[in-house]
N, C-alpha and C positions, 0 to 999 in steps of 0.2 A: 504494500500500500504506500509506504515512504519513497521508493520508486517511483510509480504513477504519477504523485506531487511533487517530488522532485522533477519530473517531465514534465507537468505542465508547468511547471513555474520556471522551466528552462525555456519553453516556448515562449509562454509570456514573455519573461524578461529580456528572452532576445528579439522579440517585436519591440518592443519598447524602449528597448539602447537602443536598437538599430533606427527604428523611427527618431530619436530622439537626435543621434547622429548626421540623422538624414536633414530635417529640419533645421538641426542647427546650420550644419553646412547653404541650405539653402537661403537663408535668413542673412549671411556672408555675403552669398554674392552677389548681389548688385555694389556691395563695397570694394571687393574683389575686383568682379571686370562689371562695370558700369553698363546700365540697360540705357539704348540707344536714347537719346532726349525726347523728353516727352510721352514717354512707356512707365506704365504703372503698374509694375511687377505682381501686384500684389490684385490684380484686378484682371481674369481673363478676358475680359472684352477688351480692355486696352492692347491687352496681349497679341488677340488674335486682330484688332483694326492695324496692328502693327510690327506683326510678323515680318514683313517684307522689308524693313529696319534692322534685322535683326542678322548678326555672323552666326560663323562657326563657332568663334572665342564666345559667344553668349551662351552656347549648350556646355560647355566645359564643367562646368559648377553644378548645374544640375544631375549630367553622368555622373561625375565624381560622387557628389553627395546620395544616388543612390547606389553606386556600387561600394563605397565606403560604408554606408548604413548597412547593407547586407552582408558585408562582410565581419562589422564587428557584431552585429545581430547574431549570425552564424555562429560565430568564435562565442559570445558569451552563451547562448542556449546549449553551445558542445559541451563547454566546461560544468556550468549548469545540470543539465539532466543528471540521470542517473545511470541509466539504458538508452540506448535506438539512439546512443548521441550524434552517429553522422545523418542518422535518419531525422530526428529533432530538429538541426543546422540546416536540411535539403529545405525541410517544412519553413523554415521561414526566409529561406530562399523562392520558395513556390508561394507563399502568401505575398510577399513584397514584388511579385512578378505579376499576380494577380492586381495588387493597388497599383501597379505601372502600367498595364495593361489598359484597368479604368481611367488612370488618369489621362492616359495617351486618346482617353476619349472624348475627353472635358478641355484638358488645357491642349489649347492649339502649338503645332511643334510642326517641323519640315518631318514628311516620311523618313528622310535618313538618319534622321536623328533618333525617332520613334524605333528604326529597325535596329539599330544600335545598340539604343540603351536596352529593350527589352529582349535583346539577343544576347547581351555580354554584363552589363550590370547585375543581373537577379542570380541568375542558378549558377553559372560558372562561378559568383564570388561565393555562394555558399557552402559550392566546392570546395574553392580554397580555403578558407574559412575552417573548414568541416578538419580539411588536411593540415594545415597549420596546428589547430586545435588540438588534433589529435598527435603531432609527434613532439607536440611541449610536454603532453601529460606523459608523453613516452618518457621524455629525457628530463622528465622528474622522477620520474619512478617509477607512475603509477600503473599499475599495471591491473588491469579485471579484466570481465566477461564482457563487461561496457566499451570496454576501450583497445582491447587487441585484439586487430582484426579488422575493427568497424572504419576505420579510416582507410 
């Protein structure tokens, strides 16, 4: 039973850093690299009246920030859980692929950037994520039924 809870609260809490990582970063950049003049980041209709304003360098911060969020997402639900820790890490690589997915349906974005982030951002980091996670616990020690093998 302390398994179970310990896995959902691996899942949980790695939605919630990860998200939390995600956001922050987001909230950055327009500090970072500045939205074209007259774009109100914070307002998709500005967004989408002014897409065509908008670079390459403008997607840089939002990739980043969600392949950054899924990756420490991944990393803390691996360490986190108790059991199914690479499978835990995939899950919230698959749920953040999901919220990218819908947002890619709401906030206006050039298709190459849409195929981009939702191709390379979500699962591949929570791969790595998953793999990272798992050969720190190696090269601490730790060794179970949870952890060798699953990465």
């Amino acid at each position: 039973m302390i398994a179970i809870l310990r896995n959902i609260v691996g899942l949980l809490g790695g939605l919630v850093l990860g998200g939390l990582v995600n956001m922050g970063l987001i909230m950055l950049g327009p500090s970072v690299i500045p939205p074209p003049p007259g774009v109100d980041v914070t307002n998709s209709e500005s967004i989408a009246a002014s897409m065509h304003l908008f670079e390459a360098k403008h997607f840089i911060v939002p990739f980043v920030a969600h392949a950054l969020g899924t990756l420490v997402g991944a990393i803390a639900a691996f360490f986190i859980a108790a059991t199914y820790r690479p499978q835990i890490a995939y899950l919230v690589g698959a749920v953040f692929l999901v919220g990218g997915i819908w947002a890619s349906t709401i906030i206006p974005a050039p298709t190459w950037f849409i195929g981009v982030d939702l191709v390379f951002a979500y699962l591949p980091m929570a791969w790595i994520g998953a793999k990272l996670a798992g050969v720190t616990l190696s090269k601490l020690g730790v060794q179970s039924a949870s952890t060798a093998g699953d990465a």
